[in-house]
Each structure stands twice: as structure tokens, then as C-alpha cells.
C-alpha positions in Angstrom: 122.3 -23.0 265.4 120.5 -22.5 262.2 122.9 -21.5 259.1 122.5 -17.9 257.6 123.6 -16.1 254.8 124.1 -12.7 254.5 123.7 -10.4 251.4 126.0 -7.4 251.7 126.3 -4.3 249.9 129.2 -1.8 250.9 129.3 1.2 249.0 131.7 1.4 246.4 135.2 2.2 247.8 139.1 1.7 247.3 140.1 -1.5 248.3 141.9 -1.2 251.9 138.4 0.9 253.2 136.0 -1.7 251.0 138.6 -4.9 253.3 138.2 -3.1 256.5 134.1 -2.6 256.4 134.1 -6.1 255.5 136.3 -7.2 258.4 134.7 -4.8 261.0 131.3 -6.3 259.7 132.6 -10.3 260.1 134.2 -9.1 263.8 130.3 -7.9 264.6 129.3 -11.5 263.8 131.7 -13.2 265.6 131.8 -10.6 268.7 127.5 -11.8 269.1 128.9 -15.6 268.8 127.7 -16.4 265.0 130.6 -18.9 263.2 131.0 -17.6 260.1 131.9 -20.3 257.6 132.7 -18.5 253.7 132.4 -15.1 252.5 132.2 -14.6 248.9 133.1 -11.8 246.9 131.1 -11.1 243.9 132.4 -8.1 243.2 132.1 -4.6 242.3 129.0 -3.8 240.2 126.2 -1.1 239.6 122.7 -1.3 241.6 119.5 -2.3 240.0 118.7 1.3 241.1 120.2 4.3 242.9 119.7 4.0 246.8 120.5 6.6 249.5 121.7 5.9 252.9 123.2 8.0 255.0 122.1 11.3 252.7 124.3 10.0 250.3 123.4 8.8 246.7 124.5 5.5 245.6 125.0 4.0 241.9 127.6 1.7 242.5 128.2 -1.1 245.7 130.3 -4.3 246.5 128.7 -7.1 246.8 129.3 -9.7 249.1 127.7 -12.9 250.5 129.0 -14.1 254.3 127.5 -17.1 255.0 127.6 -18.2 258.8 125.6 -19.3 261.8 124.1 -17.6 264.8 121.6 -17.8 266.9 118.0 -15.9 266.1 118.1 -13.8 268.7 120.8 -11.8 267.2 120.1 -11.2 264.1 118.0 -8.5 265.0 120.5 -6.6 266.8 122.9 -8.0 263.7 120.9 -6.2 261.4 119.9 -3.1 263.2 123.9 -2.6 263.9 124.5 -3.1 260.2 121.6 -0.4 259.0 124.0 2.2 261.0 127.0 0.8 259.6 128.3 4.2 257.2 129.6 1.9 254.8 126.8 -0.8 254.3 124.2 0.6 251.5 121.7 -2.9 252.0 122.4 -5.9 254.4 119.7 -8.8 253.8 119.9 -11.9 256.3 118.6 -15.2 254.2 117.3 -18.3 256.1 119.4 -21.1 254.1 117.8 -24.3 253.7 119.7 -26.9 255.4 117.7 -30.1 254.1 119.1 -31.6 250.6 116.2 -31.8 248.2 116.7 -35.0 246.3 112.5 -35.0 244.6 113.4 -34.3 240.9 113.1 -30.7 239.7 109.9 -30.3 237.3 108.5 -34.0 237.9 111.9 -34.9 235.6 114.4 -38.0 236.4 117.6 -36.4 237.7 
């Protein structure tokens, strides 16, 4: 399965509603079979711009990065799911690279 990561913005929200969007979001992966290996918080900050979802106007979100596997036939039910999700302002499945560059940045020795 190729690895994915997840960019996830919840809107901004006391913390027991801002844990359970985040669990109810890793259960969705894990209920279509993705193995979700680290979820980083980077915590609460404001948006490069005000968004609205869900007729409501947003200046403020948690940000969050899950980073997991899954097979690419779900991640387009993943993200549709997560687009009707009340609490989810902007989910953005990444492609991570799973090769190790080791060519030197630039043309310079490492």
C-alpha cells in the first residue's frame, strides 16, 4: 500500500470536540482498512485566509497531519466523506515519497 499523509484542518473548537473530530476522522481511516502510523498536532493557529464551509465563516482552525497508508481506491471516498465532515474546514491527501534521496541538494557534497 502506498503511504499517505493527510493535512487536516478542524475548525477551531474546545478541546474534548477538537479530540473527538479527530478520533471520528482516524476511525474513518481505519474502518476503509488504511494503517495509520503518526498523527501530529501542530496546533491551533489562524488561516492564511478566511474560509467558509458549511455557511459558516472561519478565521481560525487546528491543524493536524495523520500520516497513514491505504489503498487508492479509497481515498476518494476518504476525501469526499471528510468534505461532509461539519467539523473539517480543508482535508488535503499528500502522496509521500517513499524513496530516500541521497543525490546532494544544489550539486553540494552532503
Amino acid at each position: 500500500m502506498p503511504r499517505y499523509e493527510l493535512a487536516l484542518v478542524l475548525k477551531a473548537m474546545q478541546r474534548p470536540e477538537t479530540a473527538s473530530a479527530l478520533r471520528r476522522t482516524v476511525e474513518t481511516l481505519m474502518e476503509r482498512g488504511a494503517v495509520v502510523r503518526d498523527i501530529e498536532n501542530l496546533g491551533e493557529r489562524l488561516l492564511p485566509f478566511a474560509m467558509t464551509k458549511h455557511n459558516q465563516r472561519h478565521r481560525r482552525g487546528s491543524y493536524f497531519l495523520i500520516d497513514f497508508y491505504a489503498a487508492p481506491k479509497i481515498l476518494t471516498g476518504l476525501v469526499d466523506h471528510l468534505h461532509r465532515d461539519l467539523d473539517v474546514v480543508r482535508p488535503t491527501v499528500l502522496k509521500k515519497d517513499t524513496q530516500n534521496s541521497t543525490q546532494a541538494c544544489c550539486g553540494l557534497p552532503q
